[in-house]
C-alpha atoms as a printed R data frame, in Angstrom:
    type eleno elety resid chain resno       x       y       z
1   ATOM     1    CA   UNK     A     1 -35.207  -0.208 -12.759
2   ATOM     2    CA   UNK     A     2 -32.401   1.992 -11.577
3   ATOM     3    CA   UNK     A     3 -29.876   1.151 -14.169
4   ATOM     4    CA   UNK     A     4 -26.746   2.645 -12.784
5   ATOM     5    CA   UNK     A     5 -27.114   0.791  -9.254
6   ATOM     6    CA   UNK     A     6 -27.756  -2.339 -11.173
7   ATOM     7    CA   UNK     A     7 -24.438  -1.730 -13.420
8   ATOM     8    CA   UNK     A     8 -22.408  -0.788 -10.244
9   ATOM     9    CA   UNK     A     9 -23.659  -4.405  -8.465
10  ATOM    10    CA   UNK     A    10 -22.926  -6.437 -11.721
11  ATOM    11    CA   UNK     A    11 -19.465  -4.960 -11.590
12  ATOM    12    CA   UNK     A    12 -18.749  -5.413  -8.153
13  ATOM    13    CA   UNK     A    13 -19.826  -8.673  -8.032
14  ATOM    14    CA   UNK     A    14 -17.357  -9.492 -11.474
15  ATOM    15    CA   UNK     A    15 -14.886  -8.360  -9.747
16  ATOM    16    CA   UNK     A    16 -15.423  -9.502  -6.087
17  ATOM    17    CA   UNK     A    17 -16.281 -13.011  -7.855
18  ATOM    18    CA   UNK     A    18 -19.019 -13.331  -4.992
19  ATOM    19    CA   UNK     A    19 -22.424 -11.466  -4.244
20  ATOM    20    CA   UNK     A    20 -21.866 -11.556  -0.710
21  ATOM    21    CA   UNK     A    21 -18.599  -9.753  -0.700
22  ATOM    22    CA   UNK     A    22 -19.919  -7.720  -3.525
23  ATOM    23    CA   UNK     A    23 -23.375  -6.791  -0.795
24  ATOM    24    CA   UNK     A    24 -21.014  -5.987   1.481
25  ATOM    25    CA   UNK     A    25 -18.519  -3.862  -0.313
26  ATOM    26    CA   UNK     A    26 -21.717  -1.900  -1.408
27  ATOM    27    CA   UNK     A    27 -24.119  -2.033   1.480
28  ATOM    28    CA   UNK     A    28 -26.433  -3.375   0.384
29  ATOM    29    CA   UNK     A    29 -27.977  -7.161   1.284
30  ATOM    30    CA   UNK     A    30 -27.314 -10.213  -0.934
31  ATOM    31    CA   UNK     A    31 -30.907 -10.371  -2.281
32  ATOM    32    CA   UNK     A    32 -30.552  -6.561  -3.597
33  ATOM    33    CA   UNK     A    33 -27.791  -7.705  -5.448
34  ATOM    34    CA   UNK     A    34 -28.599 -10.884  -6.777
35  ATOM    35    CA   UNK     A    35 -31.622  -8.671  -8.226
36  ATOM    36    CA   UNK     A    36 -29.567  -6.210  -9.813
37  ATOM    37    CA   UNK     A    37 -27.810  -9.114 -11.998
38  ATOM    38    CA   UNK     A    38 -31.371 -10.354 -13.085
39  ATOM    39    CA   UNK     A    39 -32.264  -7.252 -14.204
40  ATOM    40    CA   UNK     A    40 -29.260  -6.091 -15.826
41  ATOM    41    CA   UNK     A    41 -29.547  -9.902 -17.653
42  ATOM    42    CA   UNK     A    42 -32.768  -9.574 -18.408
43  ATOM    43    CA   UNK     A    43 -32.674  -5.384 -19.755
44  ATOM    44    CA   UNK     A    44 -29.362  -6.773 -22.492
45  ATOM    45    CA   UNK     A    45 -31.145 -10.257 -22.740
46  ATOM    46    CA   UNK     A    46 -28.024 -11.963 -22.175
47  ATOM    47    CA   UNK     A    47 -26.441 -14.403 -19.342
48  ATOM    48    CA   UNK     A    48 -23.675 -12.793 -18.011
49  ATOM    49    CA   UNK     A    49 -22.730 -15.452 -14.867
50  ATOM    50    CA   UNK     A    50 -21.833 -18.695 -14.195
51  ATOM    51    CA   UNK     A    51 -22.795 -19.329 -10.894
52  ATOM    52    CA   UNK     A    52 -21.882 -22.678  -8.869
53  ATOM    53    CA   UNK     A    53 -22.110 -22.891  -5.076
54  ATOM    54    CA   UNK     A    54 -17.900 -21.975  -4.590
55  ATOM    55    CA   UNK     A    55 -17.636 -19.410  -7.278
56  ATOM    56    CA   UNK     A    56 -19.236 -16.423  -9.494
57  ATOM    57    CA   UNK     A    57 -17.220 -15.999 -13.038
58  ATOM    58    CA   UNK     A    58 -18.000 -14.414 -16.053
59  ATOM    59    CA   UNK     A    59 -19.294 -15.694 -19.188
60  ATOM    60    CA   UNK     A    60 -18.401 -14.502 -22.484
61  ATOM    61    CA   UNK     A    61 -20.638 -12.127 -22.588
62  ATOM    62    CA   UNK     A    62 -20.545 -10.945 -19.448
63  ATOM    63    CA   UNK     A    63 -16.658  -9.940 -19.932
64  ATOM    64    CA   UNK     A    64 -17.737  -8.004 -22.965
65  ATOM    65    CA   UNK     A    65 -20.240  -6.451 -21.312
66  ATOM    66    CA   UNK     A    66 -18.214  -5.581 -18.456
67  ATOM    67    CA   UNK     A    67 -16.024  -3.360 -20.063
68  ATOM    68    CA   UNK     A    68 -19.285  -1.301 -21.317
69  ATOM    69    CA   UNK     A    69 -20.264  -1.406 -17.774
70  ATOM    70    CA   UNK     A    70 -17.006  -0.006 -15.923
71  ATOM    71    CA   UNK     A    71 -16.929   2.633 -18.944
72  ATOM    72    CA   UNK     A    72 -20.134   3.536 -17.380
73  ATOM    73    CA   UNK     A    73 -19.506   3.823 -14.819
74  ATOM    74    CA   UNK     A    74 -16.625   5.905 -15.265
75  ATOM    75    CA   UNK     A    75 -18.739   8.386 -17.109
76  ATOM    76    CA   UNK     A    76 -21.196   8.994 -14.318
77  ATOM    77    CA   UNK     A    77 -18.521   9.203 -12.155
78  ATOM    78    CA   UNK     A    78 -16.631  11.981 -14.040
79  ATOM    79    CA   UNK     A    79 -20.067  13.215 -14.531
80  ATOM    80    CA   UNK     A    80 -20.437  13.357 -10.493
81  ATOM    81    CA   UNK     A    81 -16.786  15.249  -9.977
82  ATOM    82    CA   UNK     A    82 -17.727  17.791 -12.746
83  ATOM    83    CA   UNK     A    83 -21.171  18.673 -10.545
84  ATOM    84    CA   UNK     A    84 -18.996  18.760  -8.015
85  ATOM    85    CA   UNK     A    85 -15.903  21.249  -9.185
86  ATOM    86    CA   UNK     A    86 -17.519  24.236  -9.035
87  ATOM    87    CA   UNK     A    87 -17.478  23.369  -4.697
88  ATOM    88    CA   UNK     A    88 -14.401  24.077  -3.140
89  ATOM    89    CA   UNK     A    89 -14.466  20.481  -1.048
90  ATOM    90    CA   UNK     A    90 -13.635  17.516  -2.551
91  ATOM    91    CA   UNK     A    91 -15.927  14.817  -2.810
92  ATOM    92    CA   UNK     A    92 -15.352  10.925  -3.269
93  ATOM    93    CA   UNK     A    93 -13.523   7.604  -2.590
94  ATOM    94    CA   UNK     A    94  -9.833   7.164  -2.512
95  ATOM    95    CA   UNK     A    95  -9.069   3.266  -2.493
96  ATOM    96    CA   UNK     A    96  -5.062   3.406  -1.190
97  ATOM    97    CA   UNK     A    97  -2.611   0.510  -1.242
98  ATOM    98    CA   UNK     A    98   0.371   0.666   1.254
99  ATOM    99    CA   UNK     A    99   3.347  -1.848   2.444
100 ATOM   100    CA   UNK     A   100   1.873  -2.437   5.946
101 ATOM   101    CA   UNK     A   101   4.309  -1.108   8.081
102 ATOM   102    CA   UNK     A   102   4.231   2.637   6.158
103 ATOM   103    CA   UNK     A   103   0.502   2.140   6.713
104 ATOM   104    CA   UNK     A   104  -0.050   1.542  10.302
105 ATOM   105    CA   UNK     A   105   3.255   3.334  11.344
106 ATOM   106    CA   UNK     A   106   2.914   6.730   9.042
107 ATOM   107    CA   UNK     A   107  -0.128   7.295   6.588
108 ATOM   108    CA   UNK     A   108  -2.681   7.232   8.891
109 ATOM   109    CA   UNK     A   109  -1.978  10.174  10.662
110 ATOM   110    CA   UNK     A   110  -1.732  11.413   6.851
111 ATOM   111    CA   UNK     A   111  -5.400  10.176   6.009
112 ATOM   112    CA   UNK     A   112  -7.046  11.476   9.419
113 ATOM   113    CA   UNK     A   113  -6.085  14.789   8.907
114 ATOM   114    CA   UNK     A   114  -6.601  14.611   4.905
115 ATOM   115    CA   UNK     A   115 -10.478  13.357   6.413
116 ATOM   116    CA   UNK     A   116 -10.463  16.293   8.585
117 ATOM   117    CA   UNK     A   117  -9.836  18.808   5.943
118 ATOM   118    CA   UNK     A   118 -12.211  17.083   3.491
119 ATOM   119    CA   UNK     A   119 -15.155  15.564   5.132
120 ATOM   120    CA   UNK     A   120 -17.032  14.192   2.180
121 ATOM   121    CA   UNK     A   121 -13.741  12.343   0.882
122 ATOM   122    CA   UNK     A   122 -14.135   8.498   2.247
123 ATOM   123    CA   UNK     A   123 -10.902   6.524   2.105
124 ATOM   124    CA   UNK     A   124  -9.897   2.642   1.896
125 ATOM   125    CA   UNK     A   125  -7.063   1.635   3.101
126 ATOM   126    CA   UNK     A   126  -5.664  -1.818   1.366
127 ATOM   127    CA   UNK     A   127  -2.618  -2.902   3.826
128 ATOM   128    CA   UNK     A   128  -0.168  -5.841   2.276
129 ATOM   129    CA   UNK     A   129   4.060  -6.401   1.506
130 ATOM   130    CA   UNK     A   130   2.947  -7.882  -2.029
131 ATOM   131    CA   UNK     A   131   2.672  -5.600  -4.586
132 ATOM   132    CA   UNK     A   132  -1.314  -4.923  -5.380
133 ATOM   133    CA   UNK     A   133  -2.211  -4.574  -8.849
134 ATOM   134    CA   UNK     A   134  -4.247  -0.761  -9.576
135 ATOM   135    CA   UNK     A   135  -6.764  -2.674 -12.024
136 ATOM   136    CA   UNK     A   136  -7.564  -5.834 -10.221
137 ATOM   137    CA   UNK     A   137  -7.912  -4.219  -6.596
138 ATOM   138    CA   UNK     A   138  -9.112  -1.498  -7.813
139 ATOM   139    CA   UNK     A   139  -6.483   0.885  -6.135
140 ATOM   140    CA   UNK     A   140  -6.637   4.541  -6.949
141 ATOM   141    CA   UNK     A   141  -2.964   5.347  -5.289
142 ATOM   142    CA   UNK     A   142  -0.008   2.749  -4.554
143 ATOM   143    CA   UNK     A   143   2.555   3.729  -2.325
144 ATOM   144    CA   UNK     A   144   5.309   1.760  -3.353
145 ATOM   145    CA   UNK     A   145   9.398   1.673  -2.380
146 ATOM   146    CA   UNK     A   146  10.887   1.092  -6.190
147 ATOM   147    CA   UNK     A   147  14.234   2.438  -7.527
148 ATOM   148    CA   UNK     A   148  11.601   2.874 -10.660
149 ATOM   149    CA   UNK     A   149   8.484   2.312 -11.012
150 ATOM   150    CA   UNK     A   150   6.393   0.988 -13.864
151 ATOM   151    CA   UNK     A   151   6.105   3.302 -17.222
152 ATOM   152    CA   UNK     A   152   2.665   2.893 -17.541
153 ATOM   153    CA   UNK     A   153   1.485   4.150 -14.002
154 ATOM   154    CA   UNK     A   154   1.846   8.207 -13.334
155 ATOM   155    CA   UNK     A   155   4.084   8.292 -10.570
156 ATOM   156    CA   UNK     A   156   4.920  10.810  -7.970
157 ATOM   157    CA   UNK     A   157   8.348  10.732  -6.106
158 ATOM   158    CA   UNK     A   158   7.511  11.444  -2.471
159 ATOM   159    CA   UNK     A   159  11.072  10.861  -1.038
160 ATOM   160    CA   UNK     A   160  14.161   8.689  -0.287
161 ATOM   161    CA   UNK     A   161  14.113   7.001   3.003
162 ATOM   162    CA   UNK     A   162  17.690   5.248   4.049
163 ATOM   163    CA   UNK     A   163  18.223   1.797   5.697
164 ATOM   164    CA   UNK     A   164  18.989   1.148   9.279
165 ATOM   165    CA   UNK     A   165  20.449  -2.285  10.745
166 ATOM   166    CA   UNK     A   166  19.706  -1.870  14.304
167 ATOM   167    CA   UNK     A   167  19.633  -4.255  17.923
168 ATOM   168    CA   UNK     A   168  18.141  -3.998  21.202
169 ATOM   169    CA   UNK     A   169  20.670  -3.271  23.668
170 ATOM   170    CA   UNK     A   170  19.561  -6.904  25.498
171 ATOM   171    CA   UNK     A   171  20.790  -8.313  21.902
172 ATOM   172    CA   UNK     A   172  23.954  -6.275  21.459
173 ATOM   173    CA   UNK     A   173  25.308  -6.806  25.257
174 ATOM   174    CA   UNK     A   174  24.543 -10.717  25.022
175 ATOM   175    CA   UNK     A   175  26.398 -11.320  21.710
176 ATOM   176    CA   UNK     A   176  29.716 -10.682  19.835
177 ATOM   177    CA   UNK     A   177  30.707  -7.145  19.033
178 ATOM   178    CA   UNK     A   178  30.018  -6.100  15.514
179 ATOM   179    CA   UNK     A   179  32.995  -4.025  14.057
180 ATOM   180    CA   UNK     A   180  32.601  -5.121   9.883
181 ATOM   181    CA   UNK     A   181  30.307  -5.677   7.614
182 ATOM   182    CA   UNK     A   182  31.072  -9.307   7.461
183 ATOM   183    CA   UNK     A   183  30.507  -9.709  11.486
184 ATOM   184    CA   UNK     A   184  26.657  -9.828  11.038
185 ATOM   185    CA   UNK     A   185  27.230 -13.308   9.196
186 ATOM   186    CA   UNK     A   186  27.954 -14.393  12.369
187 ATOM   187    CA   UNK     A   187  24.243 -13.199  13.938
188 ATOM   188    CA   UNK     A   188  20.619 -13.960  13.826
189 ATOM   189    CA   UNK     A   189  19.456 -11.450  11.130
190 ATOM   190    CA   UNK     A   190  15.707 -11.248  11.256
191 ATOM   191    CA   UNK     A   191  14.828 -10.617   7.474
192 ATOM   192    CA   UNK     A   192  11.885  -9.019   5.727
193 ATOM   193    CA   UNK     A   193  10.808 -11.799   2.706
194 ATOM   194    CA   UNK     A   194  11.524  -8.755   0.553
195 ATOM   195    CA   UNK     A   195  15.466  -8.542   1.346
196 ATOM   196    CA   UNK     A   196  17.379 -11.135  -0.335
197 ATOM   197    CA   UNK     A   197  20.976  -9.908   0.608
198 ATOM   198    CA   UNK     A   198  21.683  -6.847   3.109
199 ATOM   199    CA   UNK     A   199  24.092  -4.341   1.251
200 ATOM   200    CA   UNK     A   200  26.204  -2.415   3.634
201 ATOM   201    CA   UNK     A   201  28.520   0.410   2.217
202 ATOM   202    CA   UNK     A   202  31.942   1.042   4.320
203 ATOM   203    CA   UNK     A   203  34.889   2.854   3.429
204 ATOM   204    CA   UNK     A   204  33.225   3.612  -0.092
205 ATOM   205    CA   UNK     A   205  32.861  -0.505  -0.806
206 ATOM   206    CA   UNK     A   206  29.917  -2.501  -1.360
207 ATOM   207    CA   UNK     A   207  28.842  -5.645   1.103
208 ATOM   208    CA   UNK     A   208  26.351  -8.198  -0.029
209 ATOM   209    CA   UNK     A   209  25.720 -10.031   2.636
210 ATOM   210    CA   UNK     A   210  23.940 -13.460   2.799
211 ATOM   211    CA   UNK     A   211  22.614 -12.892   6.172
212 ATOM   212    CA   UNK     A   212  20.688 -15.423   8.204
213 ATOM   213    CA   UNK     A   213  18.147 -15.939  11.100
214 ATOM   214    CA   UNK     A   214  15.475 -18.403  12.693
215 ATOM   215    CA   UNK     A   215  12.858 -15.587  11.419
216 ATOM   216    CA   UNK     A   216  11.742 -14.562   8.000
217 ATOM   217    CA   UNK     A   217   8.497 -12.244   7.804
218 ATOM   218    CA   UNK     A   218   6.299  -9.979   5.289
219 ATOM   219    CA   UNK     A   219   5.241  -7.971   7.662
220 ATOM   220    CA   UNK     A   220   8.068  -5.346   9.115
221 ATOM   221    CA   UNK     A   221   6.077  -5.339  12.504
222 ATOM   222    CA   UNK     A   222   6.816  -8.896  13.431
223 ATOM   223    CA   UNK     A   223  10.144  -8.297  12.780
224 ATOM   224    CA   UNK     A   224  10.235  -4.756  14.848
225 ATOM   225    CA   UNK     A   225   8.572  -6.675  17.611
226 ATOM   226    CA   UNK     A   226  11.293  -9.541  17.213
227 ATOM   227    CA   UNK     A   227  13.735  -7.175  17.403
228 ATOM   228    CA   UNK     A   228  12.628  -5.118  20.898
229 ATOM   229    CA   UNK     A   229  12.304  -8.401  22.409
230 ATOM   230    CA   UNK     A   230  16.310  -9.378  22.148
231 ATOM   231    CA   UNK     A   231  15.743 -11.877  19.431
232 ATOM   232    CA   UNK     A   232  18.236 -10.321  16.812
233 ATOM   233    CA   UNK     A   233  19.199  -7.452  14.273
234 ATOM   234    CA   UNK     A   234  16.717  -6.520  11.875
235 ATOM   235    CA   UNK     A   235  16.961  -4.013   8.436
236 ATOM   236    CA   UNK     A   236  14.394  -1.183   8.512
237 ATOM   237    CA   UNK     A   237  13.244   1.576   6.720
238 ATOM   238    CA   UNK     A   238  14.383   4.606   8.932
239 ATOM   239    CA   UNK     A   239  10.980   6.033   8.644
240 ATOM   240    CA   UNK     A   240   9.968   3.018  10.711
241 ATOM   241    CA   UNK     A   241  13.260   2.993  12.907
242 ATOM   242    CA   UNK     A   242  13.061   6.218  13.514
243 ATOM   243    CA   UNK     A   243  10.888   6.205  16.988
244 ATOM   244    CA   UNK     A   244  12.765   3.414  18.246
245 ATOM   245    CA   UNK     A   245  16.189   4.777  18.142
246 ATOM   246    CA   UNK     A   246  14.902   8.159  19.492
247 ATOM   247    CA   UNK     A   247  14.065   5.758  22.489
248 ATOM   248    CA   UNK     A   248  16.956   3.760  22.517
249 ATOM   249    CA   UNK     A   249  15.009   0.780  22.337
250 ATOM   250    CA   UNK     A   250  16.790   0.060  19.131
251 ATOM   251    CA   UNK     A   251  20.571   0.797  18.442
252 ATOM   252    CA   UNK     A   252  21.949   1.405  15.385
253 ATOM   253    CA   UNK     A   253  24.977  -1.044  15.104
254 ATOM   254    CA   UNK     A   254  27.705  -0.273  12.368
255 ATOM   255    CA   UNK     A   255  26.820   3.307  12.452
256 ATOM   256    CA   UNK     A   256  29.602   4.655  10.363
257 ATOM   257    CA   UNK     A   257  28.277   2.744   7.547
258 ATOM   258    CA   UNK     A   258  25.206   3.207   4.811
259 ATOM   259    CA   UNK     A   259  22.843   0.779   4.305
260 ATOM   260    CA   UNK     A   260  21.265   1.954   0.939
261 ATOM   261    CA   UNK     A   261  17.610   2.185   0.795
262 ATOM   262    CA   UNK     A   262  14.217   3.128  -1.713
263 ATOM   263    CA   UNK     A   263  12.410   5.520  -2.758
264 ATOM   264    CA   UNK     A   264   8.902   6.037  -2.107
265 ATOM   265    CA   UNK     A   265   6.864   6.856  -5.121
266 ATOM   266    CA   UNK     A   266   2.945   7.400  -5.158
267 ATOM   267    CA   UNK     A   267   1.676   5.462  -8.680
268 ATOM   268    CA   UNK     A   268  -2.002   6.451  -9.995
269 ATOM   269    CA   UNK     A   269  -3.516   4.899 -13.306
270 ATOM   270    CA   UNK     A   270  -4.399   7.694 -15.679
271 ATOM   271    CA   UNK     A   271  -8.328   8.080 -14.708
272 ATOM   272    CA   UNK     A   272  -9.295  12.162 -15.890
273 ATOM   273    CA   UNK     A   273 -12.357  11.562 -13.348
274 ATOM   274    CA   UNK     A   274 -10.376  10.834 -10.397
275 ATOM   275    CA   UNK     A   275  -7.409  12.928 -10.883
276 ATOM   276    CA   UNK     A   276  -8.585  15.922  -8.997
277 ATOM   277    CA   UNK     A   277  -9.104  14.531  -5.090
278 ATOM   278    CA   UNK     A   278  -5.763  11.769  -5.727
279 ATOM   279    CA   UNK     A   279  -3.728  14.494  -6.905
280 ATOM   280    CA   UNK     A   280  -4.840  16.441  -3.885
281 ATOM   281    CA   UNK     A   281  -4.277  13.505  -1.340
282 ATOM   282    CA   UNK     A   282  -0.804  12.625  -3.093
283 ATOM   283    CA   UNK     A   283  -0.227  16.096  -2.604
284 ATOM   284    CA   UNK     A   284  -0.821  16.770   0.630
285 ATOM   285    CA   UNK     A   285   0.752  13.735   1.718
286 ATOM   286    CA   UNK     A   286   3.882  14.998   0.248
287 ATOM   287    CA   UNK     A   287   3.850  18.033   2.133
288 ATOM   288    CA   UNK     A   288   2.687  16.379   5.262
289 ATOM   289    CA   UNK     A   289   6.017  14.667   5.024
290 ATOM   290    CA   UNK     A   290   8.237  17.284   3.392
291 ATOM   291    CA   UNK     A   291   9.525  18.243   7.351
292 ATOM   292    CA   UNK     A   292  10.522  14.933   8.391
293 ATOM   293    CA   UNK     A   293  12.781  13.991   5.242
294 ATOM   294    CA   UNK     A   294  15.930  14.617   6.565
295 ATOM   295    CA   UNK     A   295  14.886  12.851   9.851
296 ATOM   296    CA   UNK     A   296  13.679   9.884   7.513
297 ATOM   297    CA   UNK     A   297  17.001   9.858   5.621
298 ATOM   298    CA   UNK     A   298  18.813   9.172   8.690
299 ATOM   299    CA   UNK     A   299  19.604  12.648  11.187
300 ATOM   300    CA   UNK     A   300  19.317  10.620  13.989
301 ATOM   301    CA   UNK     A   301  22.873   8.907  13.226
């Protein structure tokens, strides 16, 4: 039997908790799979799955025998890079994890031309607003906005990228003026599920502000889209305002004020075998995007 494709299906299938998503996440057909378990059961003489009609889970010794398996893996992996260092090109799988706006707005022009420099690297992009965890989603990079992110991750600072409370112009010439801080109580604030309170800094002083709206979203798109049609004033990141104020199909309102933002940090697990091609993407991400920091940090005010 080959052992290592046998391994690699018995840990995609612990950790996918299905061998259909497991067959698909490896190409190969549900039969294959189910195969490689009964031969990786039957080579350690052991049961390592508890299988009912809903759900795939591990038994005892199947978790124990799991972490053999992924450090296995890993091996042959690091194995695999180490054939591979004496060639210039970079060779493997990058899993990424991104807020969804930064990924459909900005990374993937990042990732097509990372693709187009290094052919043989394959990348997966996991899009969500909740926080993925590196271990259980197997993510090799998160990009994350943190004011500090967790000790135990290697983290990369990428950059600082301001907030902007903006309006469609339909919006603004339909509705009161806003002149304070404390005016955009008064309007429908479309809100990210992420923003509690918008902080607004005027005149050197701090403004919590318990806004409110008929719309609360994860997903920054819905609430650009909500925004261009009229339907209120929304918070963004200004590397996702950006384009729409260029256009003036957004308007920054309050412009002589700051509304304090993230920064955006790139966090890795410490994994020797896949250091080389993430520190390579992380780093040419960072240079992809060293030009437009200033513009991201708010030059178009």
């Amino acid at each position: 039997m080959d052992k290592i494709s046998a391994i690699r299906s018995f840990v995609e299938v612990a950790s996918c908790g299905s061998f259909t998503q497991a067959a698909e996440q490896l190409g190969l057909s549900r039969l294959q799979v189910s195969r490689h378990i009964k031969e990786v059961e039957q080579w350690l003489a052991l049961r390592l799955l508890h299988r009912t009609t809903r759900r795939v889970s591990l038994t005892l010794q199947g978790e124990e025998a799991l972490n053999y398996c992924q450090r296995i893996l890993s091996e042959v992996t690091a194995m695999e890079a180490r054939a591979h260092s004496h060639n210039t090109e970079l060779v493997g799988t990058i899993r990424i994890a991104t807020p969804i706006g930064l990924g459909q707005q900005k990374l993937y022009d990042v990732v097509e031309a990372f693709c187009r420099l290094h052919p043989q690297v394959n990348i997966q992009l996991l899009l969500s607003d909740n926080v993925s965890q590196l271990v259980n989603d197997r993510v090799d990079i998160a990009l994350r906005y943190t004011h500090q992110p967790d000790e135990s991750l290697i983290a990369r600072r990428l950059m600082h990228i301001d907030n902007v409370i903006c309006a469609s112009p339909d919006y603004l010439a339909q509705h009161a003026a806003i002149l304070a801080p404390n005016d955009l109580l008064q309007h429908n604030c479309l809100r990210h599920s992420s923003q509690q309170r918008w902080e607004v800094i005027a005149d050197s002083h701090s403004h919590l502000l318990d806004i409110s709206g008929n719309l609360q979203a994860n997903d920054m798109g819905v609430l650009i889209n909500a925004a261009l049609r009229g339907n209120g004033i929304v918070c963004l990141p200004t590397d996702l305002a950006n384009h729409y104020l260029s256009r003036a199909e957004l308007i920054e309102v309050l412009p002589n004020t700051t509304a304090p933002g993230k920064t955006l940090w790139a966090v890795y697990l410490s994994r020797s075998y896949q250091q080389t091609v993430v520190r390579a993407f992380i780093d040419f991400t960072a240079n992809a995007w060293q030009q437009d920091i200033k513009k991201w940090q708010g030059s178009s005010r």
